[in-house]
C-alpha positions in Angstrom: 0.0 0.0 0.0 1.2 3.7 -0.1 -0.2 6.2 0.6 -3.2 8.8 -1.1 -1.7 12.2 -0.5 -2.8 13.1 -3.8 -5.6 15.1 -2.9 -3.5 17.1 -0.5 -1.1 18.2 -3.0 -2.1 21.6 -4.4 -2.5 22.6 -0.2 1.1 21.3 0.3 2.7 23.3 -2.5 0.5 26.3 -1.3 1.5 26.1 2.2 5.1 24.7 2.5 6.9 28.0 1.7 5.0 29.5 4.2 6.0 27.2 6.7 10.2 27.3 5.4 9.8 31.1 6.0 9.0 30.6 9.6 10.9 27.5 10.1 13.7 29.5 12.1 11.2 30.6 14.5 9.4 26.9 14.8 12.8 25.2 14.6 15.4 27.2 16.8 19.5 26.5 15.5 21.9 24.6 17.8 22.6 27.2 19.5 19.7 28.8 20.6 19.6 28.4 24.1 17.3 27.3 26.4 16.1 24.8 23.6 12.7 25.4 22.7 10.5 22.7 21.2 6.7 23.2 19.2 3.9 20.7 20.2 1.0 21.3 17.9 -2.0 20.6 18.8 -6.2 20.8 18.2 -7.7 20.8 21.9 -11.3 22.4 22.2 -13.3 23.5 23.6 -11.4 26.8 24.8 -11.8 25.3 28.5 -9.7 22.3 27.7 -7.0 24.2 26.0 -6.5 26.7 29.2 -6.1 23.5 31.3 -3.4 22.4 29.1 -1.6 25.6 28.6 -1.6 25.1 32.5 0.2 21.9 32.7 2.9 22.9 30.2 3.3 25.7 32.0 3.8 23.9 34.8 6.5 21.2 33.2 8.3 24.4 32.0 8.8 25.8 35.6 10.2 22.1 36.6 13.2 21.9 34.7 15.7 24.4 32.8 17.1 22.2 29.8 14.2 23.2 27.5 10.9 24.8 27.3 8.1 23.6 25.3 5.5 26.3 23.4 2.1 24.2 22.5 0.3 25.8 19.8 -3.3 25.3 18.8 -3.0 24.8 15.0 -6.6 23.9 14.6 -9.3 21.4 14.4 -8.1 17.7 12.9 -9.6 18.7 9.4 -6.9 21.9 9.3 -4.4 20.0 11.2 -4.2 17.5 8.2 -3.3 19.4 5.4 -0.4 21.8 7.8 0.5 18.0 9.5 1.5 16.8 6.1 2.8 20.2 5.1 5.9 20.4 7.7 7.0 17.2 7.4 7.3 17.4 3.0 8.8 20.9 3.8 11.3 19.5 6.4 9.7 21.6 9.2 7.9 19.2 11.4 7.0 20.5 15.3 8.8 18.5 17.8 5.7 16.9 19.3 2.3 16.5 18.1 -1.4 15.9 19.2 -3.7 14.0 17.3 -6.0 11.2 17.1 -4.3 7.6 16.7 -5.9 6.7 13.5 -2.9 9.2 11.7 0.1 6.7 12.9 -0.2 4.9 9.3 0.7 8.0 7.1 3.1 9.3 9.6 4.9 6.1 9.7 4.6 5.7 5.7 5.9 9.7 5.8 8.7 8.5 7.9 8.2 11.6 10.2 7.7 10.2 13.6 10.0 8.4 16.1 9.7 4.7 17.6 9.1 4.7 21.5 9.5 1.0 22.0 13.3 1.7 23.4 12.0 4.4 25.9 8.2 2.7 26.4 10.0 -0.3 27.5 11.9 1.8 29.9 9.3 4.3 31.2 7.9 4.1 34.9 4.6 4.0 33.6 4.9 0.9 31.6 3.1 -1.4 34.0 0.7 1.0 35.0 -0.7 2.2 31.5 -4.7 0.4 30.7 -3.8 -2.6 28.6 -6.9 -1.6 26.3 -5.1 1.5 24.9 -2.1 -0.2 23.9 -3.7 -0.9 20.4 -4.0 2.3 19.6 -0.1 3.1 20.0 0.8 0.1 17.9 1.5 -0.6 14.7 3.9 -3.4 12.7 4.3 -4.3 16.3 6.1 -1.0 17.2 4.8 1.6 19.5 4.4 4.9 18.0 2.5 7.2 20.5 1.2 7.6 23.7 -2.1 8.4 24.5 -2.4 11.8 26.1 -6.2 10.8 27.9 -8.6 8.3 26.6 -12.7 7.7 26.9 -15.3 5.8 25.6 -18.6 5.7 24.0 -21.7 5.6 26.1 -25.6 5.9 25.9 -27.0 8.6 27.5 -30.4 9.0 28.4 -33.1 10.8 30.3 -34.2 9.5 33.4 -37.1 11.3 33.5 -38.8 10.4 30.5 -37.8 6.8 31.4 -40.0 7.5 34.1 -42.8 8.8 32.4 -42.6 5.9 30.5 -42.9 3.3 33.1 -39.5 2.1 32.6 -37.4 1.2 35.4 -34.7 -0.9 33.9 -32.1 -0.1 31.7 -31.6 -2.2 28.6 -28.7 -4.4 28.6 -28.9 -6.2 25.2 -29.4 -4.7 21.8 -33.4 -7.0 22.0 -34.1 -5.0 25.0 -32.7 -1.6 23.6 -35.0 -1.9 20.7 -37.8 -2.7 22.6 -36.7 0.7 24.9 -36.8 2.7 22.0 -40.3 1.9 20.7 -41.4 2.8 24.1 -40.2 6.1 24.6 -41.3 6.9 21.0 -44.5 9.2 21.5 -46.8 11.0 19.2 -48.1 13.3 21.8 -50.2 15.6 19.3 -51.6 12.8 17.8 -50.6 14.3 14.4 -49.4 10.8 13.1 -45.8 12.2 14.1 -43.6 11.7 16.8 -43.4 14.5 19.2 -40.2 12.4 20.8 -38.2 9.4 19.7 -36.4 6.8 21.6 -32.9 7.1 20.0 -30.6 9.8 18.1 -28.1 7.9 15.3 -25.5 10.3 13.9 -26.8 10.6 9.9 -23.8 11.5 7.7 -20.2 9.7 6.3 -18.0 11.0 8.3 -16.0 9.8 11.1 -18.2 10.7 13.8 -20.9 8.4 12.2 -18.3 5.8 12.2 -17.1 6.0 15.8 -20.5 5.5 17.0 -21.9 2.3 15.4 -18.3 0.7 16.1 -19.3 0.2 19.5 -22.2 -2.0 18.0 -19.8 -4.2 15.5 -17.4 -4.6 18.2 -20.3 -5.7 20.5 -21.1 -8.5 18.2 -17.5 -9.4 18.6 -16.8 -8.3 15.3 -13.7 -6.0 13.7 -13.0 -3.8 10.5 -9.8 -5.3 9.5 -8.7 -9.5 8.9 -4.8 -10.7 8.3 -4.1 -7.0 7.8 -6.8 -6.3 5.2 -10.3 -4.1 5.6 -13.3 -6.8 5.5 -16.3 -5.2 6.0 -18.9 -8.2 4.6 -18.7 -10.1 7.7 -21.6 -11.5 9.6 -20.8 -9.3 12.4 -20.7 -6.2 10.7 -24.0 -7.0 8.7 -25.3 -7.6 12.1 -24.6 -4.7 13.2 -25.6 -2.5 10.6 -29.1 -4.2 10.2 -29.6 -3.3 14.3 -29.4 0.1 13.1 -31.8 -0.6 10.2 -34.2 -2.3 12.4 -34.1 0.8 15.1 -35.4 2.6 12.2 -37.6 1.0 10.6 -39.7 0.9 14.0 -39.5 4.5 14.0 -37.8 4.6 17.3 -35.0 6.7 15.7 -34.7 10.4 15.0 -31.5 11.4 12.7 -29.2 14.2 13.4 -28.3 16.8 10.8 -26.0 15.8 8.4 -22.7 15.4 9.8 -23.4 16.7 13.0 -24.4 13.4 15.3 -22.2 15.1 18.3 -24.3 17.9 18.8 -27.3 17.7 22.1 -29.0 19.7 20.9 -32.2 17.1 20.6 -31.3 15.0 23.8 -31.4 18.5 25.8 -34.8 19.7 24.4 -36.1 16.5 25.4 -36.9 15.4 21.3 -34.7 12.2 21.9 -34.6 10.0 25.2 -31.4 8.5 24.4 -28.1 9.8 22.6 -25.0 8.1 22.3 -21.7 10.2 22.9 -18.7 10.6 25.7 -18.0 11.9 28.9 -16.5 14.8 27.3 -19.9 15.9 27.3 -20.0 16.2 30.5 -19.1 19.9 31.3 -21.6 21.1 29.3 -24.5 19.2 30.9 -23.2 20.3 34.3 -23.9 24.0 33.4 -27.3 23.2 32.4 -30.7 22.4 34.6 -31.7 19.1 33.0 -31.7 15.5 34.4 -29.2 13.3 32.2 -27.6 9.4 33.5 -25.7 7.1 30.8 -25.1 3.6 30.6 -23.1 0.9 29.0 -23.7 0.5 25.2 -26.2 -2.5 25.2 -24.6 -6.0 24.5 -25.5 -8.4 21.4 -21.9 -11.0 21.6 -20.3 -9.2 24.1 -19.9 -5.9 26.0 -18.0 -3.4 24.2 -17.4 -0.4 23.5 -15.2 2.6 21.2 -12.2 4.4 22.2 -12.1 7.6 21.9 -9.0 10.4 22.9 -5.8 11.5 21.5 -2.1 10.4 21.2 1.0 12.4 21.5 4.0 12.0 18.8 7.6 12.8 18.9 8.1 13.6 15.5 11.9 12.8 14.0 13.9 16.3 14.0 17.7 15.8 15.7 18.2 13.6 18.4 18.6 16.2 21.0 15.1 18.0 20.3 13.8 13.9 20.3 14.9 13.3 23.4 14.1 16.3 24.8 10.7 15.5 23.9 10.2 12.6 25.3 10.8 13.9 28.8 7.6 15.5 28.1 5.6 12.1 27.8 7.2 10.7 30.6 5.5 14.5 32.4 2.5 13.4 30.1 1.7 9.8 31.9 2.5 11.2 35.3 -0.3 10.8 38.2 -0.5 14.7 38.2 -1.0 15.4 34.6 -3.6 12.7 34.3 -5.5 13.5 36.8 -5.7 17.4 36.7 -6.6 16.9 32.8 -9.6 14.3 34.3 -10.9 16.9 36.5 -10.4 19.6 34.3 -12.0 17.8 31.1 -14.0 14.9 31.8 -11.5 12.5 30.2 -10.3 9.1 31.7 -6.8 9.2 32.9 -5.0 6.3 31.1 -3.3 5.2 34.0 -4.3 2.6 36.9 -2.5 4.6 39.9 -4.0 7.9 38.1 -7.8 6.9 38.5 -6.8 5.4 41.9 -5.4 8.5 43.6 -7.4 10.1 46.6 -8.4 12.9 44.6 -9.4 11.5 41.4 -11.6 8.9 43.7 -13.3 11.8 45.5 -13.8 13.5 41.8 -15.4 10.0 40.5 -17.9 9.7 44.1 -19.4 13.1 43.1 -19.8 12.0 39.6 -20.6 8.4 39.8 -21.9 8.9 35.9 -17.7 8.3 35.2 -17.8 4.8 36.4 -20.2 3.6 33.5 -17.0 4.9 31.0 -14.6 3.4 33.5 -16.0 0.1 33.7 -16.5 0.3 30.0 -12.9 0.5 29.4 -12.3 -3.5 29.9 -14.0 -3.9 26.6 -12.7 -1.0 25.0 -11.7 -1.3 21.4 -9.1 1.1 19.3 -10.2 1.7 15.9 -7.9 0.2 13.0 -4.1 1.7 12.7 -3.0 1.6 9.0 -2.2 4.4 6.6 -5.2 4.4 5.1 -7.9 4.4 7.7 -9.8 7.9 6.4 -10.7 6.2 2.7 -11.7 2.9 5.0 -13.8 5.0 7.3 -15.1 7.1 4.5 -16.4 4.2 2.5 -17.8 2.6 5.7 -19.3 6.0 6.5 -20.9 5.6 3.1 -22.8 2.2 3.7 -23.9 3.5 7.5 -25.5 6.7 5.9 -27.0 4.5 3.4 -28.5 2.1 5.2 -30.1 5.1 7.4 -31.7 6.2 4.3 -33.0 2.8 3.1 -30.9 0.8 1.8 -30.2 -2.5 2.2 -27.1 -3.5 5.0 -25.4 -6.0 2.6 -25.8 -3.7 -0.6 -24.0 -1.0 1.0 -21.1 -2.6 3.1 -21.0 -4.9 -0.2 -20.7 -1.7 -2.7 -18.5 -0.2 0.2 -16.1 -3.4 0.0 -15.5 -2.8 -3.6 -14.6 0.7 -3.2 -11.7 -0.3 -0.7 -10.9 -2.8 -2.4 -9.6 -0.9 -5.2 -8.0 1.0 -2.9 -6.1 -1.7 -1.2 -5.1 -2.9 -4.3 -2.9 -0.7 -6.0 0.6 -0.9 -6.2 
């Protein structure tokens, strides 16, 4: 395989004698001192970003032989295009933030270091949750380390649970549909649903794909065989036709195209149940509505999506790489994970982390965190390989169809050919 950069192209020549020009000022010479290094990064919302800013500031003040400057480049769509930018131009940052599913063009690009030497070496080895390590591998080789982690969970609204005489939570994808017929109401009598039981995410895009993964890796099933997308598998037709089935009973209502993240519907009560994170969690604390979650319901197995964001130490000179890594090592540290858990919502991604005193007390007055914490034991990373966007852009594809009518096989069938002539050029 290599890999599509094609389409990138005319935004790479546009951009990459922008980014020579300020190369001396991203990339300080030998003797610059203190060294400086350049994490890029995309955090949002504004809230998380000042927490972060916080903690570099705060591995800055603790040692003298560098100083790191973390710069908010953008959102992941405007990352991409600067991302691949830097490292054709030669003008990579020193570290950078982004979500795992990158690690198969960096690696193909040949911009970002192996950690195995120093992973194998690092305090924080033994104490990092097993689930994650997926995402940081690839060809057997660790590439990143992830900076915070969560899951995918199903929210809901007690009190129209209530209302509708339910008092247990569904626990398998039979009692989930029945669920969501329930709390289906026509309460005009217009013919219409005034309120349906579930939200799915309409659209092709990644967020679409995160959120039925949880549902394909319930039925113990996975996007990827002997190093090769497979997406006609009974598991993953299963899957899909749960989706179908939800609405064809007209238990579900579909978000605007694209934009499956936004509450918008769960708040004003339109939808009982909404699947999403616990990184939506500050922004239901600021408002006065009842809201719980719960595990993903179970067909094969429990199970559940990861979500979160790995850090990179991108190949520069050995003394900027090493200097770097002294910043993951600050990274997995019990203070850094837990003041980004209590400042974010995120999961710290270490077992001593989420056991400290403080983080404990954080979890007892929000006892919702423990649905995402329990969840993490089945936890699944989505694929690492170069070409994961045209994989998850054809699977988005066959979801969005089959929303709109069309039959599971037909879509994830016509989606297989499309990656299949993908996978097979030279």
């Amino acid at each position: 395989m290599k890999l599509q950069i094609s389409a990138w192209r005319p935004v790479i020549l546009a951009l990459v004698c922008s980014l020579l020009l300020t190369a001396c000022q991203m990339t300080p010479s030998p003797g610059d001192t203190p060294l400086t290094l350049t994490l890029w990064h995309g955090i949002n919302p504004p809230p998380n970003r000042d927490v972060f800013n916080e903690l570099v500031a705060e591995f800055n003040a603790q040692q003298s032989d560098f100083q790191l400057e973390a710069l908010y480049v953008g959102q992941p769509d405007q990352q991409l295009p600067k991302i691949l930018t830097a490292v054709v131009g030669g003008v990579p940052p020193d570290l950078l933030w982004f979500t795992p599913m990158i690690t198969g063009q960096l690696v193909e690009l040949g911009a970002i270091r192996p950690l195995d030497d120093w992973f194998e070496g690092s305090a924080h080895q033994q104490d990092l949750d097993p689930a994650l390590l997926a995402g940081m591998t690839l060809d057997d080789q660790i590439w990143s380390i992830p900076m915070a982690t969560n899951n995918l969970g199903l929210f809901y609204r007690p009190s129209l649970f209530e209302a509708a005489g339910i008092d247990t939570l569904p626990r398998t994808w039979q009692e989930l549909r029945q669920v969501a017929r329930t709390l289906t109401v026509d309460e005009d009598g217009d013919g219409r649903p005034d309120r349906h039981g579930i939200l799915l995410s309409l659209g092709k895009g990644e967020w679409t794909v995160f959120t039925w993964l949880g549902f394909l890796y319930g039925m113990r099933g996975d996007l990827v065989q002997d190093g090769v997308p497979n997406l006609v598998t009974p598991e993953a037709i299963a899957a899909l036709q749960f989706w179908a089935d939800l609405v064809a009973d007209g238990s579900v209502k579909l978000s605007q195209p694209e934009r499956g993240y936004e509450l918008n519907d769960y708040l004003a009560g339109r939808v009982a149940m909404q699947l999403t994170g616990p990184w939506t969690l500050g922004q239901l604390d600021q408002l006065d509505i009842d809201y719980d979650a719960m595990a993903i319901p179970a067909a094969e197995q429990q199970a559940t999506v990861l979500g979160g964001e790995q850090i990179f130490v991108m190949k520069t000179r050995p003394e900027r790489e090493q200097a770097a890594l002294k910043f993951l090592e600050f990274v997995l540290s019990d203070r850094f994970q837990t003041q980004w858990a209590l400042g974010t919502g995120y999961l710290p991604v270490t077992q001593t982390a989420r056991e400290s005193e403080v983080y404990q007390a954080y979890i007892r007055d929000r006892p919702i965190l423990t649905v995402f914490l329990e969840q993490m034991s089945g936890a699944h990373s989505r694929p690492i390989l170069a070409n994961y966007a045209r994989l998850s852009d054809s699977l988005g594809r066959a979801i969005e169809q089959t929303l709109l009518g069309s039959d599971p096989v037909t879509a994830l069938e016509t989606a297989q050919r499309r990656i299949d002539r993908i996978w097979q050029q030279p």
